[in-house]
N, C-alpha and C positions, 0 to 999 in steps of 0.2 A: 504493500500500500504506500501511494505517494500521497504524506500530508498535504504537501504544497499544492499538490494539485484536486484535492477533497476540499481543500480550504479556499482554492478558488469556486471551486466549483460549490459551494456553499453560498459563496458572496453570490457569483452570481444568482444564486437560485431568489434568496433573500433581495438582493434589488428587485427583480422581476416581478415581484410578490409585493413591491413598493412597502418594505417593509421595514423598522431599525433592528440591531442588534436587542433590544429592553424589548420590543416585541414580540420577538421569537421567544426571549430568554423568560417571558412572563408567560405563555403559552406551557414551555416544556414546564414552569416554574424551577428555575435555577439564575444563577445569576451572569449579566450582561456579561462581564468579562470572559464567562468562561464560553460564549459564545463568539467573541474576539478571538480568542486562544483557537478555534476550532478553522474559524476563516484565516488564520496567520500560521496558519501549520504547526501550531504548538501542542496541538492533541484532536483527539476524535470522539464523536459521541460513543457513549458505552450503548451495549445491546439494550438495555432498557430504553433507551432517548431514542435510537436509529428510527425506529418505528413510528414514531409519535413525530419524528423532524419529519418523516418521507411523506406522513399523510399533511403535512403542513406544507410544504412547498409543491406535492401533488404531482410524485415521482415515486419509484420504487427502492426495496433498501437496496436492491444492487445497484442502483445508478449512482446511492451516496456513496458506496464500498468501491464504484469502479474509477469514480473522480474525471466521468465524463459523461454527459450527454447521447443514449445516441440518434444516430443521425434522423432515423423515421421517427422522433419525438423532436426534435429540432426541426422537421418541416412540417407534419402534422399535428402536433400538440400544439401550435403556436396559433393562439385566434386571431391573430393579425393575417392570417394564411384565409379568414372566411369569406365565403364566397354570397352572393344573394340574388333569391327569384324573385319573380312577377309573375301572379300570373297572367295571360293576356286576356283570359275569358273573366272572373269572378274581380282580379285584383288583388287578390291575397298575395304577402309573401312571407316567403320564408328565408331563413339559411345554413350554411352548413361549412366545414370546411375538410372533407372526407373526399371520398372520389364519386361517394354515390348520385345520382339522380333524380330528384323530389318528383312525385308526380301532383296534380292539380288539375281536378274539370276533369279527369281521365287523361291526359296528355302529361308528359315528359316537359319540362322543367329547362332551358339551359341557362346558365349563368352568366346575371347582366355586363355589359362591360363597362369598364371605369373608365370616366372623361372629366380630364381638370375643369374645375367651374370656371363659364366665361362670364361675362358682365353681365347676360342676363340673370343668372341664378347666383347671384354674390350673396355673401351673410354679412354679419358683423358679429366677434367674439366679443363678449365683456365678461368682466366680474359682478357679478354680486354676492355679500356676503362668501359662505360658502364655497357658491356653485358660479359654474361656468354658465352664463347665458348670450344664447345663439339666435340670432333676428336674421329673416331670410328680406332680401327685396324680390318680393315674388307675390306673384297673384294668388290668390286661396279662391276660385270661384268656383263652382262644381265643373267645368270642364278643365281646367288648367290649374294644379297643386300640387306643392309638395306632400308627399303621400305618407314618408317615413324619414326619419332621422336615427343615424346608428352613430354611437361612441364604439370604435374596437381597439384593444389594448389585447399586449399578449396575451393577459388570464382573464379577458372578459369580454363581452357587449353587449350594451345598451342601447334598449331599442323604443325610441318614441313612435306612435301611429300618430298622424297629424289628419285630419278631415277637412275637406271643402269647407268656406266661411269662417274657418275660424282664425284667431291670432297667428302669423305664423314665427312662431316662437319658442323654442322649448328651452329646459334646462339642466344641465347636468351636476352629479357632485364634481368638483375639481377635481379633474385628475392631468397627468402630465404624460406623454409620451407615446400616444397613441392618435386613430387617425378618424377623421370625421368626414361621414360618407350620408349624401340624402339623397332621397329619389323623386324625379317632376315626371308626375304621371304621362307628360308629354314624351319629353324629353331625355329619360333615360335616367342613368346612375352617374354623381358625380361625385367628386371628393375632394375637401378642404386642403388645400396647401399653405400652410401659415405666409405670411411674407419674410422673405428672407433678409437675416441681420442684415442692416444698413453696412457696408464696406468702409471701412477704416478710412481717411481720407490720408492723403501723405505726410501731411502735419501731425494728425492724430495717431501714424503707425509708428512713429520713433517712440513717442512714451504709453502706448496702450499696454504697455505689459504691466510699469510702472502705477497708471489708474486703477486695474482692475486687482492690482496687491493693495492700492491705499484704500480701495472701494471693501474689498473682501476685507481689509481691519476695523474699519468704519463699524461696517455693519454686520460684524461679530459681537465688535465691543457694544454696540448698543442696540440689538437684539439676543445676546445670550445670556442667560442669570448666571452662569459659571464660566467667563471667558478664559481662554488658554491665555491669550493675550491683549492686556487691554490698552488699546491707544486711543482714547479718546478727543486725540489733536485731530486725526484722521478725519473724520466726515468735515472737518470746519476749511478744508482744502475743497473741498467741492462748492461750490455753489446747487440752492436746493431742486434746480430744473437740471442741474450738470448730475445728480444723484440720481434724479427720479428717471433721465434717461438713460442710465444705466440698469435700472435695474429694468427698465423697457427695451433693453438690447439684451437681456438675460432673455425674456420675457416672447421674445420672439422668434428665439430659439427655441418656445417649447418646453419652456423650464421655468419650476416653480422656482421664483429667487432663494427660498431662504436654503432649499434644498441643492440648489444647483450651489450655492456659494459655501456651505456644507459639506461638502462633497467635492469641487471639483476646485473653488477659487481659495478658497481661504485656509485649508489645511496648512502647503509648504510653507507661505509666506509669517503663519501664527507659530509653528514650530521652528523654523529657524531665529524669527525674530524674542519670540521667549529662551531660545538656548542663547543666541548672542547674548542678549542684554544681562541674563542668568550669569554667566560668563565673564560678560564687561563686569560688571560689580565685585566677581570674586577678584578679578584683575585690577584694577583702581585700589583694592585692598590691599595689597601686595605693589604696591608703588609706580601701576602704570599712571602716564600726566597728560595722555593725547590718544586720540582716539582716529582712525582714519577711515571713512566708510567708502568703499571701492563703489562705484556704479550706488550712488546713494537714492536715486529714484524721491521718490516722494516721504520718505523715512522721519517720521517727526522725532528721535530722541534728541536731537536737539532742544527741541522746546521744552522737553520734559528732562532734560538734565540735572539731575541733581545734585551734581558734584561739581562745587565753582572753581577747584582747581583743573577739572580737566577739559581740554582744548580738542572741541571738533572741528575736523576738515572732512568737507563733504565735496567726493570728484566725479563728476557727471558729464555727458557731454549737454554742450551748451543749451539745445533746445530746450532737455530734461529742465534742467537749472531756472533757465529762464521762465518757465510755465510755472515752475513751484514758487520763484520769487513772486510774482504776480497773484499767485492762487493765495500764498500769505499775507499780501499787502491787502490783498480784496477781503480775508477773514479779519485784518486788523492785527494779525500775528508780528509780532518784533521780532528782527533776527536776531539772537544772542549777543553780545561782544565775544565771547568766547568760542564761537561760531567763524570760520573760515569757507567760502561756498567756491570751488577749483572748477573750472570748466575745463575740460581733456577728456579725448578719445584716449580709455586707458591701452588700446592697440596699439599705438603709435606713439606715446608720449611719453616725456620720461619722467618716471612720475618722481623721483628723487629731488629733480631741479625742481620743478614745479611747488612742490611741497615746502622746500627752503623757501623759495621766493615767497610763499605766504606765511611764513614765519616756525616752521616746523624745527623743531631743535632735533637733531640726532643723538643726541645723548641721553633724551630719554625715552624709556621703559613705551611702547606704543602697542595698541588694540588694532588691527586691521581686521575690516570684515568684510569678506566678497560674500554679498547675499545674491543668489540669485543669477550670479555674471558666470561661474565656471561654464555654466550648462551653454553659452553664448560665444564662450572661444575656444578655437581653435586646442591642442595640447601644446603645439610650439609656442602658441602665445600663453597660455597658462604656466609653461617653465619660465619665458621670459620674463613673467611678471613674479613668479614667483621668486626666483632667482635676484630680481632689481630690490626687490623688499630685502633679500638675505643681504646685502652689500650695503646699504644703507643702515638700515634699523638697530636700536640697540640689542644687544644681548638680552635675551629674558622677552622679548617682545612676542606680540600672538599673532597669529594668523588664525582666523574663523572662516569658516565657509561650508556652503552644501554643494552637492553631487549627485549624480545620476549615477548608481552602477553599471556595471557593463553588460546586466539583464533590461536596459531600461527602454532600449529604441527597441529590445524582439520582441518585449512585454506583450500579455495579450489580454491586461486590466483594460477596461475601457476608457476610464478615466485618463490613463497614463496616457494612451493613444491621444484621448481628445487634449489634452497637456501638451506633446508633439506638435499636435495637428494647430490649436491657437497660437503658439509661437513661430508657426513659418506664417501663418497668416497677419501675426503684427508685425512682419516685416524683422523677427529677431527670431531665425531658426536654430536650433539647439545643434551644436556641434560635437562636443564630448562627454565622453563619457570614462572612472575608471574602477577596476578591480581593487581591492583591498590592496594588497601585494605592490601593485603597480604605482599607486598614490604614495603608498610607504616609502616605494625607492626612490620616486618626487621629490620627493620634502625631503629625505634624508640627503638626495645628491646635493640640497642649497642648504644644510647645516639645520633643517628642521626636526625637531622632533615631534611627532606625533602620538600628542598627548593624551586628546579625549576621540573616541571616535560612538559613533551610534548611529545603526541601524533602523530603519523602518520599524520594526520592531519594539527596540528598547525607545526610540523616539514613544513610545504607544504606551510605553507601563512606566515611563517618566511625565509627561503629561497628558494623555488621553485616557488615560485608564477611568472605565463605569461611568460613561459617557454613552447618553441614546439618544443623537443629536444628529447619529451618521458624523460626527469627524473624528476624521482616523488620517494619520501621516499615509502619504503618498507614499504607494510600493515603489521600490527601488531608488527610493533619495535616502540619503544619507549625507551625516552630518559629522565636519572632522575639526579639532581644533588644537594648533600645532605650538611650538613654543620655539623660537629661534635662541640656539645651543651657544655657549658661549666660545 
């Protein structure tokens, strides 16, 4: 038996089922974590539990024991695969998604075909409270209506009958990720295509990776009663039409915000930024006086610095820089005195000189944190830069930063993929990746020691642990921090 691969194979089951970890775990009645442990390969359910997890995700116990799916339950278990009749004499219909053939009025049944809605038959989606509600612009008169409305998700559909004369209107519970099909008894079968996210504009593709980590801190910190990490500077960089269309470009994706931000945006950027700062504090204990944030993005500890001896320099390239000066000057934010703001492409630049000339002392004890950037250069440029720190910096000085293992671009998490897939689309596609071993002989070839390391994993039982909130550390980042040797 491959844990790893039962414990994906669990997760997925569990998403699919639109489900959290404290869900399941209150079902079997045992506790969340140990339902964590089962998805992260750290154990498997006992024969008493198998049973009771199989009739819950609505599979059998060999498919949990085999750690995969097969393949004639992957294309016919799945109700997004349903198929639907008319019929042409009575009007009834039905559906199904098998091979068979419904009959009606005595005649055979074929299945209608699907045609993207044009202008005539458009809807509009809204919220209300709860539910998802759907307004067609469409005639309701007995010869010309929509006849039916269906919601299909993989474990479900729901089916509205709509009649001549009436509203045409109906309502669903919210649900996310599934497809919306109605039928014009003229007209045929058609189905809902959301509009697709608005495309980055070329201004907005150098720092959207930057927005969507201060947007995902934002609104952790002030929608979660137990934040991993709380920055509360964050939303006051946005303006509250610059927020709301954010979370309307989550939104039209198809994605419930808090879920998608849970889940997809807000993990990495809350567990690197609680271990740095976790980190920086024990460091400033111990005699660091400078702190230096590589690629600083939108990153508020400056504002929230507590320590007036120690000296931030924050090195960005210029565009980044300039949007964040402007987004503080619009919230009324003062930049520190102790606050240095560096513009530099750290590819190309030498970050040594640059640092002197804003007043950076070598002599002392200094914090560097690449959040975020490894995953964006190059490996020749990651030695470079690593290497330029080792020749300057003092002895005793740290290097922080995360990583992508070298499981991370064959990954077949969803998330991770979709993680991939939105950094080549903000115009910042992810480059490297390294092995345990490999990173070691890194740092050690520039005089580093690598001091703290952790795991997807241990990131989870250091700060996510008996959380049903769905945030869990991104599989295959990992988190290393290094101490430069004397």
């Amino acid at each position: 038996m491959d844990l790893i691969e039962n414990g994906k194979l669990l997760y997925t089951l569990r998403k699919a089922k639109g489900m959290t970890q404290k869900q399941v775990a209150d079902r079997l009645g045992i506790q969340p974590k140990t339902v964590s442990k089962w998805e992260t390969g750290h154990g498997f359910p006992d024969v008493s539990t198998l049973s009771d997890l199989a009739d819950i995700f609505g599979v059998s116990e060999r498919t949990l024991l085999s750690g995969r799916l097969a393949r004639n339950m992957q294309e016919t278990g799945n109700m997004k695969h349903t198929k639907f009749y008319v019929c042409p004499l009575c009007g009834s219909f039905t559906q199904g998604i098998g091979e068979g053939q419904p009959i009606c009025c005595g005649k055979p049944l074929k299945p209608l075909t699907v045609q993207p809605a044009d202008e005539a038959h458009a809807l509009t989606v809204s919220e209300i409270e709860e539910d998802t509600y759907i307004e067609f612009h469409h005639d309701m008169t007995k010869e010309h209506f929509i006849s039916f409305v269906a919601y299909v998700a993989c474990d479900r559909v729901l089916i509205v009958k709509l009649y001549p004369e009436q509203d045409a209107a109906v309502r669903f519970p919210k649900m996310f990720g599934g497809r919306l099909y109605y039928y014009c008894n003229r007209h045929g079968l058609f189905v809902h295509s959301p509009k697709k996210r608005p495309a980055p504009t070329s201004e907005e593709k150098g720092n959207l990776t930057a927005l969507l980590s201060a947007f995902a801190r934002a609104y952790h910190a002030e929608n979660s009663p137990r934040p991993v990490f709380a920055d509360h500077f964050a939303k006051r960089l946005f303006s509250a039409d610059e927020y709301a269309q954010i979370e309307k470009f989550v939104k039209l994706g198809g994605h419930d915000v808090k879920r998608y931000v849970n889940e997809q945006l807000a993990p990495t950027p809350l567990s690197r930024a609680r271990f740095c700062e976790d980190s920086l504090k024990t460091a400033v204990l111990t005699g660091t006086r400078q702190y230096v944030i590589l690629a600083s993005g939108f990153d508020t500890f400056a504002l929230r610095n507590p320590s007036p001896d120690l000296s931030v320099y924050e090195i960005d390239k210029p565009k980044v820089l300039a949007d964040k000066k402007r987004r503080m000057e619009r919230a009324g934010l003062r930049s520190p005195n102790s606050t240095r703001y560096i513009s530099a492409d750290l590819s190309t630049t030498d970050l040594e000189k640059v640092l002197i000339e804003n007043g950076f002392d070598k002599r002392k004890k200094t914090f560097f944190s690449c959040l975020g950037l490894f995953y964006h250069l190059t490996k020749a440029e990651i030695g470079r830069l690593v290497e330029g720190i080792s020749k300057f910096a003092a002895e005793g000085s740290t290097l922080l930063f995360d990583f992508p293992d070298n499981h991370f671009f064959s990954s077949d998490v969803p998330r991770v993929q979709e993680l991939v897939k939105m950094a080549s689309e903000s115009g910042a596609p992810m480059k490297s990746c390294f092995g345990y071993e490999e990173l070691e002989k890194l740092l050690e070839k520039y005089d580093f020691y690598l001091y703290e390391f952790l795991s997807d994993k241990e990131m989870q039982a250091r700060y996510f642990a008996d959380r049903d909130d769905g945030l869990t550390p991104f599989e295959h980042v990992n988190y290393a921090l290094a101490v430069l040797k004397p």
